[in-house]
C-alpha positions, 0 to 999 in steps of 0.5 A: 500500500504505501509504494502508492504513495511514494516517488522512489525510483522515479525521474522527473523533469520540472520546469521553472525549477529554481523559485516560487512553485516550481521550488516547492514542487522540486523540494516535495519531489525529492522529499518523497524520494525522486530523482529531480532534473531542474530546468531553469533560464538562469544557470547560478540558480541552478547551480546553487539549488543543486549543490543545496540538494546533493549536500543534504543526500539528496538525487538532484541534476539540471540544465540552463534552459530557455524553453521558449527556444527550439535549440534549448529544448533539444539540447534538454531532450538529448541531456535527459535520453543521455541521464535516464533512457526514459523519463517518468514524469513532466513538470510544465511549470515555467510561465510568466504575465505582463498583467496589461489590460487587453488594448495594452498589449503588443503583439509581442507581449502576446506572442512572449506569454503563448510561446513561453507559457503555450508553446513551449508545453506544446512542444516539451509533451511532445518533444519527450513523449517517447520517454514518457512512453519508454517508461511505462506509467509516464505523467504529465503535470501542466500547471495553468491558473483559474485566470484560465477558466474564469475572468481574473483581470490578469490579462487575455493573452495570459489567460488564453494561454493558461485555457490553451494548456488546460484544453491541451492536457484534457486532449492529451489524456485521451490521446495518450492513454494507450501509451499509459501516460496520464496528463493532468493540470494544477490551476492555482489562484493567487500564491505568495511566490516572487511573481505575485509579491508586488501584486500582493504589496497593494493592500486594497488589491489584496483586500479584494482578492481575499474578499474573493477567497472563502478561506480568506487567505493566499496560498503558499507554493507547498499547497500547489506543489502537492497537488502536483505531487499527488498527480504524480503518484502511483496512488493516482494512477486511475486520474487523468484529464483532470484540472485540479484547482488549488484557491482556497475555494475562489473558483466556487465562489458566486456571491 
């Protein structure tokens, strides 16, 4: 019974790595016994995060990645055939947001957040779908944002590329069980990362996110991180297509 809730024997590849959600999904990964390979556009980042894990016993490597980048995504495809032969598990977690109302936004503000937040999720499932495939029982994690399932005030294009991914991981689901590679996503509202911080900063903005919020508070990385985990679990094993929101009740909240 328990072997269903562990990640022992298990490899996994997260994007976005080195802060905010991507850290804590890194951290609860290796906490329950994965082998974690970091992805991240900044290469001391990386290093040090690395160093910080090995030092404590645990299995961690990692590459400098833009993932927006054709050239980097193979150059991570080839370090990842080169470490493992198969991958377990994917974390598309790498994002960003302009928070620009829709007349503001360039078309190079909009083709930024799709290649990065769409585009490069696109193209990692597929890119490492043999792997997936090789290992038997792959996973994939998509995490998106409730601004892609309702109307946050975050921006459009942020949100069209959050409803992309979401439709994505319900598409792939289907496509891909034979394969026995299950897709899911994580939707998360506001967490307390570095990127909504300034955000947060602004109390009669957070008052309002709060007054939004049944539990009436933000949430923290670890909250998402388990989602994600859980996901990824043998315990999960008959779950696929499924967003799962973590916001403290926001998304059914209608007065």
């Amino acid at each position: 019974m328990n072997n269903r809730w562990t990640l022992k024997n298990k490899n996994a590849l997260i994007t976005g790595a080195t802060r905010g959600i991507g850290k804590a999904i890194v951290e609860e990964f290796l906490s329950l016994g994965a082998e974690v390979f970091l992805v991240s556009r900044n290469e001391n980042d990386i290093k040090e995060e690395i160093k910080k894990y090995t030092d404590k016993g645990y299995i961690a490597a990692g590459m400098e990645c833009d993932v927006t980048k054709e050239s980097d995504r193979k150059n991570l495809f080839d370090e990842i055939l080169k470490k493992y032969n198969s991958l377990d598990i994917l974390i598309n977690n790498a994002g960003t947001n302009t928070r620009k109302r829709t007349l503001d936004n360039t078309i190079d503000d909009f083709e930024y957040l799709t290649s990065l937040n769409m585009k490069s999720v696109f193209e990692l499932c597929r890119i490492f779908q043999p792997l997936l495939k090789e290992s038997g029982s792959g996973s994939i994690v998509n995490i998106v944002s409730v601004a892609g399932i309702t109307s946050v005030g975050t921006g459009s294009p942020y949100a069209i590329s959050k409803a992309g991914i979401i439709h994505f991981t319900k598409y792939l689901s289907v496509e891909w069980a034979k394969d026995n590679i299950r897709v899911n996503a994580v939707a998360p509202w506001y967490i307390r990362t570095s990127l909504t911080e300034p955000v947060l900063k602004n109390a009669e903005y957070l008052a309002s996110v709060l007054s939004r919020t049944p539990m009436n508070r933000v949430g923290e990385p670890e909250e998402v991180a388990a989602a994600a985990t859980f996901l990824s679990m043998p315990a999960a094993s008959y779950i696929t297509g499924e967003c799962i929101s973590v916001d403290g009740g926001f998304l059914k909240y209608g007065f």
